[in-house]
C-alpha positions as CSV (number, residue, x, y, z in Angstrom):
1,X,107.4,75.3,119.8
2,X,104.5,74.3,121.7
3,X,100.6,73.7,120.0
4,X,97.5,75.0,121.6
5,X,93.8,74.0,121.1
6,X,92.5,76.5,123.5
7,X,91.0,78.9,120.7
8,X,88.0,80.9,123.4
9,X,86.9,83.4,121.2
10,X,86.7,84.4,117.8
11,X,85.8,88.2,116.6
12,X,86.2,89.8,113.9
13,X,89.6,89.2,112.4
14,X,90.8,88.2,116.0
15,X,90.9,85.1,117.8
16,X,91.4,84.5,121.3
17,X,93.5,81.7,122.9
18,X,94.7,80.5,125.9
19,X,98.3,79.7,126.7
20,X,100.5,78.6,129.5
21,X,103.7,80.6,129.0
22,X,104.7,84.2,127.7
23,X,104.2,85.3,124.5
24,X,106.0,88.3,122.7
25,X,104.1,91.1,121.0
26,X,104.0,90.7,117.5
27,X,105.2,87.6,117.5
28,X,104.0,85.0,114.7
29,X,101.4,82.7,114.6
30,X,100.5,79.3,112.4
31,X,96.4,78.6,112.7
32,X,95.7,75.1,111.5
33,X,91.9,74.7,111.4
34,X,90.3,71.1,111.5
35,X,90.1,71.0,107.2
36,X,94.1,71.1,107.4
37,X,94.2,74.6,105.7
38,X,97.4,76.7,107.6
39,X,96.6,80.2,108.2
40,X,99.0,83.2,109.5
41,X,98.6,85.6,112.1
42,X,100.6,88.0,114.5
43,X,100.4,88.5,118.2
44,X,98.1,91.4,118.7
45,X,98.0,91.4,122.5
46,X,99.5,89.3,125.3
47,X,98.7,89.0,128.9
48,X,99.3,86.1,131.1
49,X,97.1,83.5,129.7
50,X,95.4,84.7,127.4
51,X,96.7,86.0,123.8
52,X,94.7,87.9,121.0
53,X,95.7,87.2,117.3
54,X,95.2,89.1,114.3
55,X,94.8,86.6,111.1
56,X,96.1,87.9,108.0
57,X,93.8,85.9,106.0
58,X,90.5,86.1,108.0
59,X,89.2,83.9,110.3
60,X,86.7,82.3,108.1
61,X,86.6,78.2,108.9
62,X,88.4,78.7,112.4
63,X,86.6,76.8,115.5
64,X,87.8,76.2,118.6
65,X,88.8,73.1,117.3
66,X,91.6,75.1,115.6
67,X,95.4,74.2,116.8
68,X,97.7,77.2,117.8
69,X,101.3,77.0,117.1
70,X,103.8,80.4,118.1
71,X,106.3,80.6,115.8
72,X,108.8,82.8,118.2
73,X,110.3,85.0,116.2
74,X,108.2,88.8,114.9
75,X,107.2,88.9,110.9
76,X,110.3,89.5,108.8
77,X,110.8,90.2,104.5
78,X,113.1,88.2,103.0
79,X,114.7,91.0,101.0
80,X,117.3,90.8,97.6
81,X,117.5,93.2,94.7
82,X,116.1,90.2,92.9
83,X,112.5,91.7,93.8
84,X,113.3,94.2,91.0
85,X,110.1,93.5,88.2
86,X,108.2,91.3,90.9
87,X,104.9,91.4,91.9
88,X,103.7,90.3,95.6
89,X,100.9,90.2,97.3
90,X,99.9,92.6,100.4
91,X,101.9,90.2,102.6
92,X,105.1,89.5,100.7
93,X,104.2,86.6,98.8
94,X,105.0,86.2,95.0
95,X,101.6,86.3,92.6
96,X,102.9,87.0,89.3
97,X,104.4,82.9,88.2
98,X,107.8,83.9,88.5
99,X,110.7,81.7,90.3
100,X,110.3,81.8,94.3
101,X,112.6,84.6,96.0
102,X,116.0,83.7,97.1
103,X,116.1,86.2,99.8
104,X,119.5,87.7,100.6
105,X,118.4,88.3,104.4
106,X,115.3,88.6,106.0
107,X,114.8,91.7,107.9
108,X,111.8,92.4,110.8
109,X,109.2,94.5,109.1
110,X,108.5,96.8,111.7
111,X,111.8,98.1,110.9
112,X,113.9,101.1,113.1
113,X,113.2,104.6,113.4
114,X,116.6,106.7,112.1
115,X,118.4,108.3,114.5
116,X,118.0,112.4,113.9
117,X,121.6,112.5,114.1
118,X,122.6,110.3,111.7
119,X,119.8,111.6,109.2
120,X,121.0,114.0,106.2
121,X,118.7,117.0,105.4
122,X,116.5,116.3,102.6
123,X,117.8,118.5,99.5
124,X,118.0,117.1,96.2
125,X,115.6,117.2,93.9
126,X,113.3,114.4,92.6
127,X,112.2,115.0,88.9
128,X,108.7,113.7,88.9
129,X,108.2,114.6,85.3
130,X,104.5,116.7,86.3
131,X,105.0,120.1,86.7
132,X,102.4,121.2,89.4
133,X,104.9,119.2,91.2
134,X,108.5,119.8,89.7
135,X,107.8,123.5,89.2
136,X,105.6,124.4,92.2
137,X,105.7,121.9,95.5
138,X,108.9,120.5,94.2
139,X,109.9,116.5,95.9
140,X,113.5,116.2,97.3
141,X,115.3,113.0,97.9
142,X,114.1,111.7,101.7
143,X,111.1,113.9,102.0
144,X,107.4,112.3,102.8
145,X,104.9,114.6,100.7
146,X,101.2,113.1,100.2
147,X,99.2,113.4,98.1
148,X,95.3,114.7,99.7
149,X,92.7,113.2,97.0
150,X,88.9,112.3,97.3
151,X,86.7,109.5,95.6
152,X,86.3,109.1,92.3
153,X,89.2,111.8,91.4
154,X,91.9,110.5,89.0
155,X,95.2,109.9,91.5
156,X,95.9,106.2,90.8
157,X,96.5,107.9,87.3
158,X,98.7,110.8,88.9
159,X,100.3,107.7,90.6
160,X,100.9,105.6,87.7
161,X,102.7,108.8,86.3
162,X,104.9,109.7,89.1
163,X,105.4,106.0,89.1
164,X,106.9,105.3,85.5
165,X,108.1,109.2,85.8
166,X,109.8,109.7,88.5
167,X,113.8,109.9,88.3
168,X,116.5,111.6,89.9
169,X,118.6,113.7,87.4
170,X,122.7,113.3,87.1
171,X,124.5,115.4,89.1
172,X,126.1,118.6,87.8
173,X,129.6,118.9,87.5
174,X,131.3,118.7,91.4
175,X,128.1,117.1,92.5
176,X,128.7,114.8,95.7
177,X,126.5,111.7,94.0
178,X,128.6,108.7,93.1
179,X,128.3,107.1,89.7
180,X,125.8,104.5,89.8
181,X,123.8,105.3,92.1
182,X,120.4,103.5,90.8
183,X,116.5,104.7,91.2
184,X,113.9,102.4,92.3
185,X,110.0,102.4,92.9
186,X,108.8,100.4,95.5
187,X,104.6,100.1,94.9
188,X,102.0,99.4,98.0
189,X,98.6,99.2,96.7
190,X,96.2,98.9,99.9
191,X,92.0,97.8,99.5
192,X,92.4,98.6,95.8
193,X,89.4,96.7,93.6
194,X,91.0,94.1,90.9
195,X,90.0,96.7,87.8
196,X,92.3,99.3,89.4
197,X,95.2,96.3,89.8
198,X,94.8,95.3,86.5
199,X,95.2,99.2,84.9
200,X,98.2,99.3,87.7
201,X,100.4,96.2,86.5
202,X,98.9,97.1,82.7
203,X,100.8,100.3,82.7
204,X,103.7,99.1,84.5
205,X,104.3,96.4,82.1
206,X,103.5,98.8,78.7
207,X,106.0,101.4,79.8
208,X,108.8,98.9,81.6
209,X,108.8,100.5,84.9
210,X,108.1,97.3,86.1
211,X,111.6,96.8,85.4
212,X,112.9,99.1,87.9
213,X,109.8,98.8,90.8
214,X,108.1,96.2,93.0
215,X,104.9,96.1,93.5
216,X,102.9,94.6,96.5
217,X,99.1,94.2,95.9
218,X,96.5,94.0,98.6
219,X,93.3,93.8,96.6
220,X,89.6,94.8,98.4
221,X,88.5,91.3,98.8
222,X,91.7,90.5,100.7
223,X,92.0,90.3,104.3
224,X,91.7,94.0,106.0
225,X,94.2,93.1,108.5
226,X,96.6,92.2,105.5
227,X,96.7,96.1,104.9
228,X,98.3,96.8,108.0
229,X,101.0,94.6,107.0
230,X,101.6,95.5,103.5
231,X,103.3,99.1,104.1
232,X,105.9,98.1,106.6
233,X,106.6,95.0,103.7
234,X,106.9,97.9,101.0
235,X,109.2,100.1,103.8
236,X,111.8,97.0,104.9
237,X,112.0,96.0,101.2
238,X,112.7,100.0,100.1
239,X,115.0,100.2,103.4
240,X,117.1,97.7,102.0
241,X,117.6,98.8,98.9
242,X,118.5,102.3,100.1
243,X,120.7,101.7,103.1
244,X,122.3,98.4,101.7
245,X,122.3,98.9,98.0
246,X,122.8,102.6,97.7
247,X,119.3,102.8,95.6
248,X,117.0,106.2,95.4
249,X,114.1,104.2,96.4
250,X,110.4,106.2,95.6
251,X,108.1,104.4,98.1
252,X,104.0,104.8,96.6
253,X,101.5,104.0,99.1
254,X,97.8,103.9,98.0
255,X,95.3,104.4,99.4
256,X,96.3,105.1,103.4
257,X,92.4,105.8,104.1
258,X,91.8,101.7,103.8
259,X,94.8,101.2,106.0
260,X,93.2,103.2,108.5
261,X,89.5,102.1,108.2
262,X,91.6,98.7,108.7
263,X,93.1,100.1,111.5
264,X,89.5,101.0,112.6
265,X,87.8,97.8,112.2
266,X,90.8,96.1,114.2
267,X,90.5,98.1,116.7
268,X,86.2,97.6,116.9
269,X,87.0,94.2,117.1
270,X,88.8,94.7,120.6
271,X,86.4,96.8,121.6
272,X,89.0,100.0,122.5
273,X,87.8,102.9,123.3
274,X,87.6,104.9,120.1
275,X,89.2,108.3,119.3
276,X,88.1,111.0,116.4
277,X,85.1,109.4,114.2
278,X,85.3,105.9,115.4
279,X,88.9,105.6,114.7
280,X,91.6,104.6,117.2
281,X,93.3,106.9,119.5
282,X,97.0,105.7,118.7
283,X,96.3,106.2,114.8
284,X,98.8,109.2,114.7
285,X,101.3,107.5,116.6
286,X,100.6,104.3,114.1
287,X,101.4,106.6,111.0
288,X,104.2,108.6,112.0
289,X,106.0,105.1,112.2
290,X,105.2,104.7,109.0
291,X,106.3,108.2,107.7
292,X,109.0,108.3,109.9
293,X,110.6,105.7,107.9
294,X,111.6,108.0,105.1
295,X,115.2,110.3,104.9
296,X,118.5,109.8,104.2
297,X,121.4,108.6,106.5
298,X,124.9,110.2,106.7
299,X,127.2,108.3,104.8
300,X,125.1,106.5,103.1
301,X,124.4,107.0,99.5
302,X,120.6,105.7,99.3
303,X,117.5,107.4,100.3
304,X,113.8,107.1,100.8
305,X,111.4,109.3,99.7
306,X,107.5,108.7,100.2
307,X,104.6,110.0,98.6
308,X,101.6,108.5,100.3
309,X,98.1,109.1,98.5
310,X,94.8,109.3,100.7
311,X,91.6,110.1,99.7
312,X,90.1,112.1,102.0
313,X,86.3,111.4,102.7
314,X,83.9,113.9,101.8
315,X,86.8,116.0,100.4
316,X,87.2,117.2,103.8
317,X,91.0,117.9,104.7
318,X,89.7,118.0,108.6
319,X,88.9,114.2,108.6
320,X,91.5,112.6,110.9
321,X,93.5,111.0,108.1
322,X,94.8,113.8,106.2
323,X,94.8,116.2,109.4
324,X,97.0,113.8,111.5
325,X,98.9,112.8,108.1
326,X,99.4,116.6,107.4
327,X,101.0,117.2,111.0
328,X,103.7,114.3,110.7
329,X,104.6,114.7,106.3
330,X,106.3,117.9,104.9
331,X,103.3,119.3,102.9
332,X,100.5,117.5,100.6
333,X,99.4,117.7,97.0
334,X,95.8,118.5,96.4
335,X,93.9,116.8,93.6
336,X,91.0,119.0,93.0
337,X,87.4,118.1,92.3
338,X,86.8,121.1,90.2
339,X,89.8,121.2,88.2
340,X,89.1,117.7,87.0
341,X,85.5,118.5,86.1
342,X,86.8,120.8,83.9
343,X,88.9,118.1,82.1
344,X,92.2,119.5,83.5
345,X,95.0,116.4,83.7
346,X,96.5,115.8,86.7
347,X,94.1,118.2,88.7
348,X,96.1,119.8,90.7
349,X,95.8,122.6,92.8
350,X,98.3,124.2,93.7
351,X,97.4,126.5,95.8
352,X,96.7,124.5,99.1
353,X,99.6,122.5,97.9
354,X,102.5,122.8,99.9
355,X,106.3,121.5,99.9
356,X,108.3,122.8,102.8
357,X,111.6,121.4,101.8
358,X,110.6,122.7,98.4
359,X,113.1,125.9,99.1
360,X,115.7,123.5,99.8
361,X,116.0,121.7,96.9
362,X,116.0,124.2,94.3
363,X,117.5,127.1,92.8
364,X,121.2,125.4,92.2
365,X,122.3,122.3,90.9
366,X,119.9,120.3,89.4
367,X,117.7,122.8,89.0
368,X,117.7,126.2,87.4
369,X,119.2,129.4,89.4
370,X,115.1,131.3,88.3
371,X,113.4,128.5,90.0
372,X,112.5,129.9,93.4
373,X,111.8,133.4,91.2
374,X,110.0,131.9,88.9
375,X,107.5,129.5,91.6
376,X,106.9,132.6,93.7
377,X,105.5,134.9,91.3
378,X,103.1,132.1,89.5
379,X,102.0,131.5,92.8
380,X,101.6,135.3,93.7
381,X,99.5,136.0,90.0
382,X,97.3,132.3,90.0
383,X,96.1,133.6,92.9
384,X,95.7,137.3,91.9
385,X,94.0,135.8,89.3
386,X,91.7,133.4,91.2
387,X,90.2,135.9,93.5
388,X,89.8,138.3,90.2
389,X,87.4,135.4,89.1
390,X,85.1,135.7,92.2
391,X,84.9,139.5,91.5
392,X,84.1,139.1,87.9
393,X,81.2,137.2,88.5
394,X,79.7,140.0,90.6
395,X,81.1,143.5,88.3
396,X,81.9,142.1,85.1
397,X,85.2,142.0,83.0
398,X,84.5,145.6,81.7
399,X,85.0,147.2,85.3
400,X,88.2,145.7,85.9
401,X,91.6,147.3,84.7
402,X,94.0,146.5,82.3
403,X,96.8,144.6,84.5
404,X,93.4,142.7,85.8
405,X,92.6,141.3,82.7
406,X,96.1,140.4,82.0
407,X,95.9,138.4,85.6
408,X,92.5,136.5,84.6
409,X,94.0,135.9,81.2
410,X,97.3,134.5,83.3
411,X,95.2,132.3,85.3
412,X,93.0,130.6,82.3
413,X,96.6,130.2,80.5
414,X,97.8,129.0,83.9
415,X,95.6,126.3,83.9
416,X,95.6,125.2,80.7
417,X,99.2,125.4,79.9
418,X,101.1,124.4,83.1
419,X,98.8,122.7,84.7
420,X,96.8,120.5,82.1
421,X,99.8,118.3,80.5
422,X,98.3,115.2,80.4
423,X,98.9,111.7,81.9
424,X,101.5,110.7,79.8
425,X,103.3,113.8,79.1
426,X,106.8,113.8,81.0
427,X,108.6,117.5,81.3
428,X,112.0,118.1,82.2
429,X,112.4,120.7,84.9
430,X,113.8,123.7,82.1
431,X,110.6,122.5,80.3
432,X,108.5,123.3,82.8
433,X,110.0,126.9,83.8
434,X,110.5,127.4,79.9
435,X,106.7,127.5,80.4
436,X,106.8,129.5,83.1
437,X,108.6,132.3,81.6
438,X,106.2,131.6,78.4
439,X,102.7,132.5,81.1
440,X,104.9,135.4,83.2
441,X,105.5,136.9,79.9
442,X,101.8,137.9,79.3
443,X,102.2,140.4,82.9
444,X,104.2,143.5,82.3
445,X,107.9,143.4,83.6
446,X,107.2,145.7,86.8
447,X,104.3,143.4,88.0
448,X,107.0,140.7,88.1
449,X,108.1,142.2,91.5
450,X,109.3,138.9,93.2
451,X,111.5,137.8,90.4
452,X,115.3,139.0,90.1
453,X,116.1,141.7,87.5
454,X,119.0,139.7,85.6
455,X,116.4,136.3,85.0
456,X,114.0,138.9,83.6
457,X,116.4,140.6,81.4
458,X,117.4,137.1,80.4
459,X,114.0,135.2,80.2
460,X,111.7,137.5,79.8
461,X,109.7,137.5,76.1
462,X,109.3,140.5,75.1
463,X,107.7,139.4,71.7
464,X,105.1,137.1,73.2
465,X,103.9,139.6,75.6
466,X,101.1,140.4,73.6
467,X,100.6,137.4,71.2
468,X,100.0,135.4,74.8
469,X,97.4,138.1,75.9
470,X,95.3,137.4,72.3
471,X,95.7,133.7,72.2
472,X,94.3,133.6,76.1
473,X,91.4,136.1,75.3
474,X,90.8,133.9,71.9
């Protein structure tokens, strides 16, 4: 291991060094300034003889009177299922006074892309406990679905409750799950401020999901560069648990918009030439290795599923985050700015929101042979009902027909029975369709044309047909 004082440049979060022998890419660098404080960094470029190096803790008191030592080996997580109810910071490191970690193995963060054919197809149900999710854009074991928010809307809340929520329900009778098969929530927070942290480890520890989670923190006065580390920590770490210890692992990721303005600003720093907006033109290939890192293997009993959360700037869904993150995940979950004005918790709206392994992972087993019935004709009279809103605004209730009524009433009952449930309200899945049936009710049976004739001779209430209608209109 040889030590360099040849420090040229420093910019940004990067420093430039000169060095006599080849260096790998990504390799591992120890920084000692002159005041004898040791700083990390990873190889972010190598040529001949000269290296750039991203530092995860900034570059702040570096001079070129710095010495350089290469570590030779790439960035690696020591991983046990002792992290369980541990709390790290963006780079691995424990922050929460427990014992130091006593890893098992330590395993290269950038981790391995699954082979597609070794991956299972992603078809078990994940019961998040919300039902704009469960009911509607359902989550299956292995899938990547987002969730597409903007500033100032409540999804670290809708986090928090998937978070403590989230589980994946016992198999039926000749299910192919083994007994003891475990659920875990791996939890990457990325440029959050410390208030949000603190209402983050304040819930996890009042409702024990701590117990059953880690959490890595990268706070908004930490390093930016950090943030491109700490997702490929939370991915090793869930990785290990899946693949090795058989564990449903949820991976969390908020907020992916700082990981790519961190993205950004590295790339600023090295003066590339920049893509969409200012940021860099390998972004897309940067996050598909990222969401790429979530399914199920054959033979293995394990899986990761990902919901990453991004808030979208502007509320535009054609900024180059959530358009690139939309082509690479398998749908998105829209928190919407008007629903939550009107008080509505979580605010989602579900009908941009999309799940397209949704179909997959419902209708037998774990979930209720209606389901599919039952999604597609909510969907089919929300939306009825939503553009029935625009025209009452210009005609007037009074010029619209009976069944047209009964659709605006649908939606408003929609809303405020499916829809608003609250933060800390956790529904089973025959919950949520029980509610279902309860809003589908208030529509005559042959305007329920997309739901099988044996569920609505079996669900269908006859006698709250009308006491629905009056309660809606009241």
């Amino acid at each position: 291991m040889k030590e360099y004082q040849t420090i040229t440049e420093i910019s940004g979060p990067l420093v430039y060094a000169e060095v006599d022998e080849a260096i790998g890419y990504d390799e591992i660098v120890e920084i000692e300034t002159a005041q004898g404080e040791t700083l990390r960094g990873q190889v972010l470029e190598s040529s001949e003889d000269v290296v750039a190096i991203q530092v995860f803790e900034g570059t702040s008191g570096i001079d070129r009177d710095a010495s350089v030592r290469f570590l030779g080996e790439t960035m690696k997580m020591p991983v046990t299922e002792d992290l369980l109810g541990r709390v790290l910071d963006g780079s691995g490191r424990p922050i929460d006074d427990g014992p130091e970690i006593v890893p098992e193995e330590r395993q290269d963060i950038v981790g391995a892309a699954i082979n597609p054919y070794s991956r299972e197809y992603p078809e078990e149900f994940i019961e998040t406990g919300v039902s704009a999710i469960d009911g509607m854009n359902t989550l299956v074991r292995g899938q990547k679905l987002p969730i597409f928010s903007s500033s100032g809307q409540p999804h670290s809340e809708l986090a928090m409750q998937i978070a403590r929520q989230a589980s994946v329900p016992e198999e039926e009778e000749g299910g192919d799950d083994e007994e003891g098969s475990e659920f875990a929530v791996i939890f990457g927070a990325m440029g959050i401020t410390q208030e949000e942290a603190n209402e983050f480890m304040e819930d996890f520890e009042r409702t024990g999901a701590l117990e059953r989670s880690v959490v890595f923190m990268n706070l908004a006065d930490d390093p930016a560069v950090e943030r491109t580390v700490t997702p490929r920590m939370v991915l090793t770490t869930a990785e290990y648990l899946a693949f090795e210890k058989d564990y449903h692992v949820l991976v969390i990721l908020t907020d992916m918009t700082n990981y790519c303005e961190a993205l950004r600003e590295i790339g600023a720093a090295r003066e590339e030439v920049p893509g969409r907006r200012g940021y860099p033109g390998y972004m897309y290939t940067d996050l598909a290795q990222l969401y790429e890192r979530a399914g199920r293997i054959k033979g293995r009993e394990g899986s990761v599923t990902q919901i990453p959360i991004l808030t979208m700037p502007g509320d535009d869904d054609t900024h180059p985050i959530p358009d690139l993150t939309g082509y690479i995940t398998e749908g998105q979950i829209y928190v919407d700015p008007d629903l939550n004005s009107q008080g509505l918790q979580p605010p989602i709206n579900v009908l941009p929101s999309l799940s397209r392994l949704m179909d997959d992972g419902i209708g037998e087993g774990l979930t209720r042979a209606d389901h599919a019935d039952v999604k597609d004709q909510m969907f089919a009279a929300y939306a009825e009902g939503e553009d029935l809103r625009d025209l009452v605004n210009i005609v007037g209730r009074e010029a619209l027909s009976e069944l047209d009524n009964k659709y605006l009433d649908f939606a408003d009952a929609f809303e405020s029975e499916f829809i608003d449930q609250g933060f800390e309200t956790n529904r089973d899945i025959d919950e949520t369709l029980s509610i279902g049936w309860d809003l589908l009710s208030m529509l005559p049976k042959d305007a329920l044309n997309r739901i099988d004739e044996e569920f609505i001779e079996e669900h269908y209430r006859e006698d709250d047909s009308e006491r629905k209608v009056v309660e809606a209109a009241d």
